[in-house]
PATI-178451 format. One line per field, with one value per atom (N, C-alpha, C): residue number from 1; residue in one letter; atom name; x, y, z. Coordinates in Angstrom, 1 decimal. Example, Ala and Ser with C-alpha at 12.3 -4.5 7.8 and 13.67 -1.06 7.14 Angstrom:
nr: c(1	1	1	2	2	2)
rest: c(a	a	a	s	s	s)
atom: c(N	CA	C	N	CA	C)
east: c(13.2	12.3	13.2	12.8	13.7	12.9)
north: c(-5.7	-4.5	-3.3	-2.2	-1.1	0.0)
up: c(7.8	7.8	7.8	7.1	7.1	7.9)
This chain:
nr: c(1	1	1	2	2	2	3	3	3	4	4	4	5	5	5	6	6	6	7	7	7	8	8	8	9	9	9	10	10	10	11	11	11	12	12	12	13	13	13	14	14	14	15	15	15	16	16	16	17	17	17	18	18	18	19	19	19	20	20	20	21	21	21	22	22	22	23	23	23	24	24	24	25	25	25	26	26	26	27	27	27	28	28	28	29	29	29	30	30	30	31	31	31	32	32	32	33	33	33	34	34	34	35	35	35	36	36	36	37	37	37	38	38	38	39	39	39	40	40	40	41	41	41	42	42	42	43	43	43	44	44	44	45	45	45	46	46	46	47	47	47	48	48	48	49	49	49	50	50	50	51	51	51	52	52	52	53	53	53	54	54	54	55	55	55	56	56	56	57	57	57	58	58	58	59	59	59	60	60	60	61	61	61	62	62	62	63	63	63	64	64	64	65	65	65	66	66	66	67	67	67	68	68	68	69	69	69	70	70	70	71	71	71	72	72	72	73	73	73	74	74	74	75	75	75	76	76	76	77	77	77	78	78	78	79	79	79	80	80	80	81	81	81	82	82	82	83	83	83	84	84	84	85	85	85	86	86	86	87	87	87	88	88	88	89	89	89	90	90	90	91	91	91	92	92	92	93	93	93	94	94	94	95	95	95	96	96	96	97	97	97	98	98	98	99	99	99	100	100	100	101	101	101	102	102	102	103	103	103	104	104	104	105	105	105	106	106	106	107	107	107	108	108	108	109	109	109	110	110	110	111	111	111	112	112	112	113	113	113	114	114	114	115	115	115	116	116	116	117	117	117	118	118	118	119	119	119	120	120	120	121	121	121	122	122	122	123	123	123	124	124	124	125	125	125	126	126	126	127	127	127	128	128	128	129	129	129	130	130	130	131	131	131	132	132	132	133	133	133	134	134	134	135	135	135	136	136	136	137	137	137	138	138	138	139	139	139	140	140	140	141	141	141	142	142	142	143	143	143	144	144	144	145	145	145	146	146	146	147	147	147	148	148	148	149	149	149	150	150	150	151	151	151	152	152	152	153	153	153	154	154	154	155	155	155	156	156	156	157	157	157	158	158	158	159	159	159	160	160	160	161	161	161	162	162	162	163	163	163	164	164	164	165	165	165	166	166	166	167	167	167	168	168	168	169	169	169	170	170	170	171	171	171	172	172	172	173	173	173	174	174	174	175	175	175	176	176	176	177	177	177	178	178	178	179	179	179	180	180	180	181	181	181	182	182	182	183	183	183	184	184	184	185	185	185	186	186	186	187	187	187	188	188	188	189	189	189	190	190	190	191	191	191	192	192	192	193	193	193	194	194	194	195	195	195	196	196	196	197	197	197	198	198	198	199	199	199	200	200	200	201	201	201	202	202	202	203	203	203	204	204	204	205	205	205	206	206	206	207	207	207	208	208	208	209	209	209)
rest: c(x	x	x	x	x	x	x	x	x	x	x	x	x	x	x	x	x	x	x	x	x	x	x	x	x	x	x	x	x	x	x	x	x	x	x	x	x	x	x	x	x	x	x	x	x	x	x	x	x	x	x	x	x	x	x	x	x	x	x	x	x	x	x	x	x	x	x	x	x	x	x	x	x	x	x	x	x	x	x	x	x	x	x	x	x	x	x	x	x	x	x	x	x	x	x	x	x	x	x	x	x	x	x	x	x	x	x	x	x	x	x	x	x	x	x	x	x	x	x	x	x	x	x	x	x	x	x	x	x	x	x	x	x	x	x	x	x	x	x	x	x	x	x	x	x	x	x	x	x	x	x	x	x	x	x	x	x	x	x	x	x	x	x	x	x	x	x	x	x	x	x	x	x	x	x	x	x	x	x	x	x	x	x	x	x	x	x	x	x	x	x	x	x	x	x	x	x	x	x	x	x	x	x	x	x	x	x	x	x	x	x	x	x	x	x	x	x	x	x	x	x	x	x	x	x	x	x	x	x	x	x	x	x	x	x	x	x	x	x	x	x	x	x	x	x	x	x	x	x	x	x	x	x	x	x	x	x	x	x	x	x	x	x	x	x	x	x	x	x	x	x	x	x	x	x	x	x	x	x	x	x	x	x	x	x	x	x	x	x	x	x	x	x	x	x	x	x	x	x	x	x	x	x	x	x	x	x	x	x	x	x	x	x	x	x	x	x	x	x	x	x	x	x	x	x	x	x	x	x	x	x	x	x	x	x	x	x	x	x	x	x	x	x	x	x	x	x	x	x	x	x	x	x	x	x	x	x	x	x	x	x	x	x	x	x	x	x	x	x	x	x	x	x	x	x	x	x	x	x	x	x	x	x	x	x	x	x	x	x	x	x	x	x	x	x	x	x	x	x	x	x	x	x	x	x	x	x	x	x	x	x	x	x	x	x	x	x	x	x	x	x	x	x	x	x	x	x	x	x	x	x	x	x	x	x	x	x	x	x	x	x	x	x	x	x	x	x	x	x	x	x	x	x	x	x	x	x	x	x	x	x	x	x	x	x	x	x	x	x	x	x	x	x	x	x	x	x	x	x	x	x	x	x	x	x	x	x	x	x	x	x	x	x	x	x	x	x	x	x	x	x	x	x	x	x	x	x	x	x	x	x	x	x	x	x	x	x	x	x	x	x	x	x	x	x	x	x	x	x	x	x	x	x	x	x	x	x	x	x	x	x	x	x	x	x	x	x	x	x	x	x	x	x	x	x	x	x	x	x	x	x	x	x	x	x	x	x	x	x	x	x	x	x	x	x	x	x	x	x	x	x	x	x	x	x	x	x	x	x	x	x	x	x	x	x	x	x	x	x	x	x	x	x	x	x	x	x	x	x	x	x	x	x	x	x	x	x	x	x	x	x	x	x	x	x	x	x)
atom: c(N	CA	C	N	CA	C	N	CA	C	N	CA	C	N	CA	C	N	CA	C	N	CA	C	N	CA	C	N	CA	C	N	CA	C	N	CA	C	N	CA	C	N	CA	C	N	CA	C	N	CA	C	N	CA	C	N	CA	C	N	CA	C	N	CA	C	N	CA	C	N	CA	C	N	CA	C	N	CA	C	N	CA	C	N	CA	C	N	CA	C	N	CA	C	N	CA	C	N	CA	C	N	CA	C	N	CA	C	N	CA	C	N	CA	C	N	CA	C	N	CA	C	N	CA	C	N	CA	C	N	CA	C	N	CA	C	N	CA	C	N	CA	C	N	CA	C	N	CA	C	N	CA	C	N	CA	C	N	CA	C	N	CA	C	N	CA	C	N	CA	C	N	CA	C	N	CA	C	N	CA	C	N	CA	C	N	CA	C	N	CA	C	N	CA	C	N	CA	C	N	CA	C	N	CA	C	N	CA	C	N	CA	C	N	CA	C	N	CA	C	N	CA	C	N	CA	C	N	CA	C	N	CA	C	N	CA	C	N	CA	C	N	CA	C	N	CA	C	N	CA	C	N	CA	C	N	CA	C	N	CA	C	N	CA	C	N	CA	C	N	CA	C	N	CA	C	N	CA	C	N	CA	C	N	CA	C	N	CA	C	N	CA	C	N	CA	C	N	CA	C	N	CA	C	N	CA	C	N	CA	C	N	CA	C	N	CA	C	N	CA	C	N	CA	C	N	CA	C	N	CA	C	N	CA	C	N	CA	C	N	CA	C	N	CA	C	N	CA	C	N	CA	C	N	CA	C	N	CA	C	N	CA	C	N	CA	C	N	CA	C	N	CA	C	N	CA	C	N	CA	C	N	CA	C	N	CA	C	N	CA	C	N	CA	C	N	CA	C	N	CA	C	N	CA	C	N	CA	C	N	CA	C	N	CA	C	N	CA	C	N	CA	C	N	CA	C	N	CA	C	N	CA	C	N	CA	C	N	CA	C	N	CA	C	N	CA	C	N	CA	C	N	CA	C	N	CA	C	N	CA	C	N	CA	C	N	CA	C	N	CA	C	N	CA	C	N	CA	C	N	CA	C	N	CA	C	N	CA	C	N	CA	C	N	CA	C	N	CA	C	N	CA	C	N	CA	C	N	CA	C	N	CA	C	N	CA	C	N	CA	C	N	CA	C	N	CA	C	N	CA	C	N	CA	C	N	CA	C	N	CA	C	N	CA	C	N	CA	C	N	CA	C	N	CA	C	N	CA	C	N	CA	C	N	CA	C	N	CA	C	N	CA	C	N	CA	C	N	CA	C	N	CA	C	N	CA	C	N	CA	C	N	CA	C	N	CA	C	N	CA	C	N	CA	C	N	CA	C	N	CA	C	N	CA	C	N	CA	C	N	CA	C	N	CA	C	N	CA	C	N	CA	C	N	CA	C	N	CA	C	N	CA	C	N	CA	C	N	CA	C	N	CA	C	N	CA	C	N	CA	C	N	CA	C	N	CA	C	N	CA	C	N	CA	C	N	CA	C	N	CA	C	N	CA	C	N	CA	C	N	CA	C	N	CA	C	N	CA	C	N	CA	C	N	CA	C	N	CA	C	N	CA	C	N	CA	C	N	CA	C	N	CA	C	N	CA	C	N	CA	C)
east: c(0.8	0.0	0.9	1.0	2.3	3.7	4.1	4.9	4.6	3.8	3.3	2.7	3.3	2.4	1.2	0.8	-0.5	0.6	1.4	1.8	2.7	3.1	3.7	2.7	1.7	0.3	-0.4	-0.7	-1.2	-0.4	0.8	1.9	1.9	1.8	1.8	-0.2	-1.1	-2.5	-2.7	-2.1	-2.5	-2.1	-1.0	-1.2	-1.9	-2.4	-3.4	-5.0	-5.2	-6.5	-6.0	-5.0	-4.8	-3.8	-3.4	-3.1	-4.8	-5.5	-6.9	-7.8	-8.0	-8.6	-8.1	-7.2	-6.7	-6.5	-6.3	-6.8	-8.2	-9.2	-10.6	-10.7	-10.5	-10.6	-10.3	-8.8	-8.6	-9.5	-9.9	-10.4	-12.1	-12.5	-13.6	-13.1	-12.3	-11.8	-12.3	-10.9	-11.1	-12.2	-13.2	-14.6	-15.2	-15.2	-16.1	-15.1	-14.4	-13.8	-13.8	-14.1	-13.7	-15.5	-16.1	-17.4	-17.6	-16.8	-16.5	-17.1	-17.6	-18.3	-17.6	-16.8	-16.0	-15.0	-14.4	-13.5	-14.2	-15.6	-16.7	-16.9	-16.8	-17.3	-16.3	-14.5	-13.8	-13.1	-13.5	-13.1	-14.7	-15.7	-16.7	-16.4	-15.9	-15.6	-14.1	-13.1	-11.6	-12.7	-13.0	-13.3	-13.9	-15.2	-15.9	-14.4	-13.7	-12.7	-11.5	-11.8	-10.7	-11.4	-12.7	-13.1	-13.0	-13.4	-13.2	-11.8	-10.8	-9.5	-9.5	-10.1	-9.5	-10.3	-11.4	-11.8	-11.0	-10.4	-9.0	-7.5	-7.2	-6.2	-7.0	-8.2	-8.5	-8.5	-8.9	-9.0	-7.8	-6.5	-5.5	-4.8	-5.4	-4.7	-5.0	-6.3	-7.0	-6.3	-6.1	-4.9	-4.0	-2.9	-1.5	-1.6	-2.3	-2.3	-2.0	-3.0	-2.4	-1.4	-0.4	1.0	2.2	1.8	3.0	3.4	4.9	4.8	5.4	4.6	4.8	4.1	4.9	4.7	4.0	4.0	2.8	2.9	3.7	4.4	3.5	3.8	3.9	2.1	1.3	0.1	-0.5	-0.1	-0.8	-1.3	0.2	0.0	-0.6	-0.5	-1.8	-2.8	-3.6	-4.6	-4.8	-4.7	-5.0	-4.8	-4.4	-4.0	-5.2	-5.5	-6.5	-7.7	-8.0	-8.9	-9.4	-8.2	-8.4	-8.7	-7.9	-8.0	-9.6	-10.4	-12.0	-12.7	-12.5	-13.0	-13.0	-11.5	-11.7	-12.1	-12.3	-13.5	-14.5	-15.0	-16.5	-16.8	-16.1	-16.2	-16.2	-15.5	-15.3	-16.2	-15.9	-17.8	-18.9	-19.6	-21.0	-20.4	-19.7	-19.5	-19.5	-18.8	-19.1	-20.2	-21.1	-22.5	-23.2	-23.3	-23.8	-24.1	-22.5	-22.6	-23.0	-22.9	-23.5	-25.1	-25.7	-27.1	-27.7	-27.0	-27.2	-26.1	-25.1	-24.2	-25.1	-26.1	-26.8	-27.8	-28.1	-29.3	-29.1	-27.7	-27.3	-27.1	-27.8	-28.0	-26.8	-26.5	-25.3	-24.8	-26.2	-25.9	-25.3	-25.8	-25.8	-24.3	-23.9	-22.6	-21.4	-21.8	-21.3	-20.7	-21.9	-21.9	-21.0	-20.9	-20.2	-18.7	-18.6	-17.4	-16.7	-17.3	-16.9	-16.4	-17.2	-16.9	-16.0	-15.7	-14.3	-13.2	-13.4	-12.3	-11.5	-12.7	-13.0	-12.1	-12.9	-12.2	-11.0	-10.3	-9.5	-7.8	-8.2	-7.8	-7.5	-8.5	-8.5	-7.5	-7.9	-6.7	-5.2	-4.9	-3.6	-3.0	-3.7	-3.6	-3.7	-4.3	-4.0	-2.5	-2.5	-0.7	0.1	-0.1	1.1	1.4	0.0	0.3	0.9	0.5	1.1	2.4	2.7	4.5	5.8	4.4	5.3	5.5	4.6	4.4	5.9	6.1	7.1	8.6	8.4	10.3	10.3	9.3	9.8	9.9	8.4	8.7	9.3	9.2	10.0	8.5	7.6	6.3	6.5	6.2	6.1	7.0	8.3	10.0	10.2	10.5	10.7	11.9	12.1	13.3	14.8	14.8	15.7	16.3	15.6	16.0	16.6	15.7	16.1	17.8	17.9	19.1	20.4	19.9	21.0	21.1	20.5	20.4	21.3	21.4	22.0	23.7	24.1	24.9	25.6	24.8	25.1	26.0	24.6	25.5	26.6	26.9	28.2	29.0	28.9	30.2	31.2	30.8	31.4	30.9	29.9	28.9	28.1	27.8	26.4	26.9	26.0	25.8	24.7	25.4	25.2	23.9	23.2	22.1	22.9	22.3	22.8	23.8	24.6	25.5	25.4	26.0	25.7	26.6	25.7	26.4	27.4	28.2	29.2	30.5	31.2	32.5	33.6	33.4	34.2	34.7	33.9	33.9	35.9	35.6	37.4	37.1	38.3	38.4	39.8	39.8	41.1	42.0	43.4	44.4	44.7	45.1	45.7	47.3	47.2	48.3	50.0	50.4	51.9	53.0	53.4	54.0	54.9	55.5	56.4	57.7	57.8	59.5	59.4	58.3	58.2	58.1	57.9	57.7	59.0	60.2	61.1	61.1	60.7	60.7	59.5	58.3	57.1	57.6	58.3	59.1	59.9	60.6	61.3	60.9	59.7	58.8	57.7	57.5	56.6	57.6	58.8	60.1	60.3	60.4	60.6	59.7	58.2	57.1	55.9	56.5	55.5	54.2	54.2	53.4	52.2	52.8	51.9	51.2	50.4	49.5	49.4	48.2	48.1	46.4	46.4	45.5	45.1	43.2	42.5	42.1	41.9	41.5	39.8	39.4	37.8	37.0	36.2	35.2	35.8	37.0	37.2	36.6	36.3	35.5	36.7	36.0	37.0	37.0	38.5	39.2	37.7	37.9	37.4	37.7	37.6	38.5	38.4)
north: c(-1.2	0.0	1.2	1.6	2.7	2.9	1.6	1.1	1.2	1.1	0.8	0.0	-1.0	-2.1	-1.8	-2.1	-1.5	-1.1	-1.9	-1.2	0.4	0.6	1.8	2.6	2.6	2.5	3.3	2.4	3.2	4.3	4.1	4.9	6.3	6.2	7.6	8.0	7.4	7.7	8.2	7.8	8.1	9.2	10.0	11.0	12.2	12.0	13.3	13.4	12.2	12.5	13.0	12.6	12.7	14.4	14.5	16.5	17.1	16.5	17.4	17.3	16.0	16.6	17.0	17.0	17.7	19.3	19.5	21.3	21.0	20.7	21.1	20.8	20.5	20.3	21.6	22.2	23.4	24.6	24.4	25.2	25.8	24.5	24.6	25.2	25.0	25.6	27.3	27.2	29.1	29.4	28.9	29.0	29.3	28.6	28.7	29.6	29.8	31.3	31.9	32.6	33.5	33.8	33.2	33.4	33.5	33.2	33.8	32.5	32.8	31.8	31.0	31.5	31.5	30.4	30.4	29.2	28.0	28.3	27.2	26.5	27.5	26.9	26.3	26.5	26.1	24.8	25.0	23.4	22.9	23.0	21.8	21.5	22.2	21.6	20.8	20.9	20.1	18.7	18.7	17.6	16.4	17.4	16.2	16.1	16.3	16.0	14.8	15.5	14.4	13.3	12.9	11.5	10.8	11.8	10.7	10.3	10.9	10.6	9.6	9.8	8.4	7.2	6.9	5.8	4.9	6.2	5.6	5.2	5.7	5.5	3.8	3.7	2.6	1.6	1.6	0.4	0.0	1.1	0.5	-0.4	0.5	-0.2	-1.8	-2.1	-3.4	-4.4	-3.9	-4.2	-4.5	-3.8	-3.6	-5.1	-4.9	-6.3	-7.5	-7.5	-9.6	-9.1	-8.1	-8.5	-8.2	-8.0	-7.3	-9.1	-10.0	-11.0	-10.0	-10.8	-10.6	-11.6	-11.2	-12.3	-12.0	-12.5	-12.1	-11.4	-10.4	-9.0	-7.6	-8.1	-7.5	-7.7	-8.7	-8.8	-8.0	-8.0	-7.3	-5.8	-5.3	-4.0	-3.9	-4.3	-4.6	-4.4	-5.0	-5.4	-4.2	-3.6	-1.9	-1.5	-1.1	0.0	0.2	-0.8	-0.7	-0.7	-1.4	-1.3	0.5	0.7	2.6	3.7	2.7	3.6	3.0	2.2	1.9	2.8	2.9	3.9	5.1	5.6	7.1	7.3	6.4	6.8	7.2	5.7	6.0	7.2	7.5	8.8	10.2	10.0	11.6	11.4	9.7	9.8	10.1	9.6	10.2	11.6	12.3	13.5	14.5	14.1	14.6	14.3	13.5	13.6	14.2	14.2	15.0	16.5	17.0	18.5	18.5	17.7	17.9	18.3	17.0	17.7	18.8	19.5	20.0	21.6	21.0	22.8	23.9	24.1	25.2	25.4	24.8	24.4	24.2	23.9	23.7	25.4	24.7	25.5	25.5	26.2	26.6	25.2	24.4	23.4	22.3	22.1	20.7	20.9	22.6	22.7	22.1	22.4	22.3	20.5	19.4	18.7	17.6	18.7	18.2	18.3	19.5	19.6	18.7	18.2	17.6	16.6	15.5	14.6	14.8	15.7	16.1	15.9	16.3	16.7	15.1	14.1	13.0	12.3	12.0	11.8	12.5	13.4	13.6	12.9	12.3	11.4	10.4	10.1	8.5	8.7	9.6	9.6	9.4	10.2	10.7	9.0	8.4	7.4	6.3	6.2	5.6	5.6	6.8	7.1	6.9	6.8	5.7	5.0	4.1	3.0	2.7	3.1	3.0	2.7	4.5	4.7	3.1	2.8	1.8	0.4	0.3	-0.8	-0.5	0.4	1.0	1.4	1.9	2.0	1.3	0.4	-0.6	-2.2	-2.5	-3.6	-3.6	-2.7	-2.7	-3.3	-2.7	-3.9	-2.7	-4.2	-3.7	-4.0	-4.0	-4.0	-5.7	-5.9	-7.2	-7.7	-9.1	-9.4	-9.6	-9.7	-9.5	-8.3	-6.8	-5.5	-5.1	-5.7	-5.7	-6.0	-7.4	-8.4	-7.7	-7.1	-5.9	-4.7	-4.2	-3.2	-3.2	-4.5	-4.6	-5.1	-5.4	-5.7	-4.5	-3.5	-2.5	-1.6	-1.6	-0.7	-1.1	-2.5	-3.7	-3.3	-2.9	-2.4	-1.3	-0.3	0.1	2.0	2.1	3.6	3.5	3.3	3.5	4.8	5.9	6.9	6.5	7.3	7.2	7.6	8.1	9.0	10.3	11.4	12.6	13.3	11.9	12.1	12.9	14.2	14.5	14.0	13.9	13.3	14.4	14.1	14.7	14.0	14.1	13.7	13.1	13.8	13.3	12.5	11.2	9.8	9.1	8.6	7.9	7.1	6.7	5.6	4.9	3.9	3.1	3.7	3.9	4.9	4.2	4.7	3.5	2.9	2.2	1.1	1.8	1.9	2.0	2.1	2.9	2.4	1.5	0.9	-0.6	0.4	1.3	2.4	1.9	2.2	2.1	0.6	-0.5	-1.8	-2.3	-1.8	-2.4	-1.7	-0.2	0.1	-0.3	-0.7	-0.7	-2.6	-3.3	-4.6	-4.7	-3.3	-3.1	-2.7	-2.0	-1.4	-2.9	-3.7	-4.6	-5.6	-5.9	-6.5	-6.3	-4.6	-4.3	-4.8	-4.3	-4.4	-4.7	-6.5	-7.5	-7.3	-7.0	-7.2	-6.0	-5.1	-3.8	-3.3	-4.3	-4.7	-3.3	-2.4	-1.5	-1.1	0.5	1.1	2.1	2.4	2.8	4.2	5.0	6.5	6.0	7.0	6.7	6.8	5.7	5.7	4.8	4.6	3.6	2.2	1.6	0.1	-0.8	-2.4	-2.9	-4.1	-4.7	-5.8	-6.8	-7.4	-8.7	-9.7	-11.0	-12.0	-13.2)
up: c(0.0	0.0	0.0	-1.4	-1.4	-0.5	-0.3	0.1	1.8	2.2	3.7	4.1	5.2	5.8	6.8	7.4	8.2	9.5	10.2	11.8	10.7	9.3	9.9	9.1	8.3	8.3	9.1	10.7	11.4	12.0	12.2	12.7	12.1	11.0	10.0	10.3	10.6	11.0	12.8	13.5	14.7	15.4	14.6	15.5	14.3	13.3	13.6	14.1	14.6	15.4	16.8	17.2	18.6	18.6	17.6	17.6	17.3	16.5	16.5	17.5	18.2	19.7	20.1	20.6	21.3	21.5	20.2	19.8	20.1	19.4	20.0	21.6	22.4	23.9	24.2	23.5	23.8	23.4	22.6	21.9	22.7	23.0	23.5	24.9	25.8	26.8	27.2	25.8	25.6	25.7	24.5	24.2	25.6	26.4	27.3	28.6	28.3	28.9	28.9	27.5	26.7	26.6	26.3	25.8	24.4	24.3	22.0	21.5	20.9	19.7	19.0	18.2	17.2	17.7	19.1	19.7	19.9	20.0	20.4	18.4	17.2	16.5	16.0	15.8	15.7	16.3	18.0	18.7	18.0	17.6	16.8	15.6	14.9	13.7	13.9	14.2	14.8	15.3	16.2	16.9	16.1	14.9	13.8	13.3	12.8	12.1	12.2	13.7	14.7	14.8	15.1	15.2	14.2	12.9	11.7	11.0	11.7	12.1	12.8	14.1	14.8	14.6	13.5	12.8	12.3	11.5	10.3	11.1	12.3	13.0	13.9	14.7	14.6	14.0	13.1	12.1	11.1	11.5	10.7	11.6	13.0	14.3	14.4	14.2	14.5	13.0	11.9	11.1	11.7	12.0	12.6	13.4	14.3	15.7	15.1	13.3	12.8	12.4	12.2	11.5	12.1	13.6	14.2	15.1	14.9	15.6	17.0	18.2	19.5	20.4	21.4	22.7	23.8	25.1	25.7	26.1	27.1	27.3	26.1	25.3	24.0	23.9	23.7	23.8	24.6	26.0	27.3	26.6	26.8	26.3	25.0	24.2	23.0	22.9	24.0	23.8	24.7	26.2	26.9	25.7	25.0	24.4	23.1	22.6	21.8	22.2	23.7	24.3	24.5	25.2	24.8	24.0	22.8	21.6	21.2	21.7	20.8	22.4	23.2	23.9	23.7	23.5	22.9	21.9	21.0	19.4	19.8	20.9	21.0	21.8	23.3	23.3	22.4	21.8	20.5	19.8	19.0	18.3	18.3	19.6	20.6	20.5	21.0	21.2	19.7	19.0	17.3	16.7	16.8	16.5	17.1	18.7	19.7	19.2	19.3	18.8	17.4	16.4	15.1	15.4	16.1	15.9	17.0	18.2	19.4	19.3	18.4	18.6	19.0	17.8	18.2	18.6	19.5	20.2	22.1	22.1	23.5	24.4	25.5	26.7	27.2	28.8	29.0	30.3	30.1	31.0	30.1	29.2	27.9	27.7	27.5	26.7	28.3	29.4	30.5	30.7	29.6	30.2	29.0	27.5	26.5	26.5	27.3	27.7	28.7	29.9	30.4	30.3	28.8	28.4	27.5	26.9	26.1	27.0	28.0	28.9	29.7	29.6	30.1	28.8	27.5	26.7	26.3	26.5	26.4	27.4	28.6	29.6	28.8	28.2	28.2	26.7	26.0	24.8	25.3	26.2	26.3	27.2	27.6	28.3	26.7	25.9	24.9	24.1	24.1	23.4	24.3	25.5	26.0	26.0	26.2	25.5	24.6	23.6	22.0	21.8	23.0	23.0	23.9	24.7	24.9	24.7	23.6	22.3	21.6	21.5	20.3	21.4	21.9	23.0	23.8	24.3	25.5	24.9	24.2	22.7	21.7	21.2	19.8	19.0	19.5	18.5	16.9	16.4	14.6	14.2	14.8	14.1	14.0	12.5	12.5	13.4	13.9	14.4	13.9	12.4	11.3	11.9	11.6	11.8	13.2	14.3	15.7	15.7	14.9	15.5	14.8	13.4	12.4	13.0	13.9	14.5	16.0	16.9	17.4	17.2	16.4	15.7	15.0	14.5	14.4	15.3	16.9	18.2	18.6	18.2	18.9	18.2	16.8	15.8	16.2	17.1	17.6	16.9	16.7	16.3	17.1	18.4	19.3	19.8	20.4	20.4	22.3	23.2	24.8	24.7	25.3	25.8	26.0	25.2	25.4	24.9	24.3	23.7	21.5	21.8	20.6	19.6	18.0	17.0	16.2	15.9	15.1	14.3	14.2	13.2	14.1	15.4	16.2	17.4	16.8	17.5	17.5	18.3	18.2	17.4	16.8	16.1	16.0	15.7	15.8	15.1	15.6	14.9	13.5	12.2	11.2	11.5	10.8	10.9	10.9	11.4	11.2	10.2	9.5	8.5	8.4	7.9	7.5	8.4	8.0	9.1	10.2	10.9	12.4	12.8	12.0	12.6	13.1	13.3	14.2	15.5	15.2	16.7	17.9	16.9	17.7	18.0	17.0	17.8	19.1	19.0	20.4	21.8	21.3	22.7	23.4	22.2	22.5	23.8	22.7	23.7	24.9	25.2	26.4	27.3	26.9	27.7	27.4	27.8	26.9	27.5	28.8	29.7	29.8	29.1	29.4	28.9	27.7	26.7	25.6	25.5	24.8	24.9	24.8	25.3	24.5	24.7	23.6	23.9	22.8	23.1	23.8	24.6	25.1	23.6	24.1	23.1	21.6	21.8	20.1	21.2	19.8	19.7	20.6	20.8	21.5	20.3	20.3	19.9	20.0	18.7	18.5	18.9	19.3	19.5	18.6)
């Protein structure tokens, strides 16, 4: 599917429902702070918009689950996290039809009580994306095991990069080889001091064996 499987699929789908409620939650905020209209008709239209977002972020998701292989760890969190994500639809959904047929018709108690549930669903969203997040940095879900095992194999090569540590040009690296000149003297130092092995700038790779 234009070169996309369903987990990166959904990956590229879920977060714009969850940036568009999230604006309308705000939106309606102001609105009802503010008294302005205009914030009130803006977080209504975001919000229809965002639900029918998170239909299509659902349903690629309910995709994603047959193709991602995982274990039970990996299931647990799976299965909350989608559980969440069909809650927070149905919340925004009811709530996006709600105001569709009631926007302009609601009293100052109804709008009191629409918001609340925005506010409610909006919990349960942000509780869904962590989920998500920890499908993805604590599983590794979606990432085949091929890529995982090349990937570690990669850090072990001797390019991993610490936490915090910034990237640039100037990583150590193994000094080059000696010229053929120097091989009698670097014979005589080894002679002297068989024992006193040989030592690495911080940060170059370590000897293979």
């Amino acid at each position: 599917m234009l070169g996309y499987d369903w987990p990166r699929l959904h990956a590229a789908l879920n977060d714009l429902p969850t940036a568009l409620l999230l604006t309308a939650v705000f939106f309606d905020l102001l609105g009802a702070a503010t008294r302005r209209v205009l914030f009130r008709q803006v977080g209504f239209w975001i919000i229809v918009v965002g639900a029918i977002g998170g239909v299509a972020a659902v349903l690629s998701g309910l995709q994603a689950e047959e193709q991602i292989d995982h274990g039970d760890a990996v299931h647990r969190v799976m299965e909350t996290h989608e559980t969440l994500g069909l809650v927070t639809l149905g919340i925004f959904g009811v709530l996006a039809v709600w105001r569709i047929f009631r926007e302009n018709r609601m009293g100052a108690a109804e709008r009191s009580v629409a918001l609340a549930v925005s506010l409610g669903g909006l919990g349960v969203l942000i509780a869904t994306s962590v989920y998500g997040g920890r499908l993805v940095f604590d599983h590794a879900a979606g990432i085949p095991s091929s890529v995982l095992e090349n990937e570690i194999q990669s850090r072990g090569a001797g390019h991993a990069h610490a936490p915090g540590e910034e990237h640039g040009d100037d990583h150590a690296h193994p000094a080059p080889a000696a010229p053929d000149s120097a091989a009698p003297a670097a014979d005589s130092a080894a002679t002297a001091a068989p024992a006193a092995g040989h030592t690495h700038a911080p940060g170059s790779p370590a000897h293979e064996h």
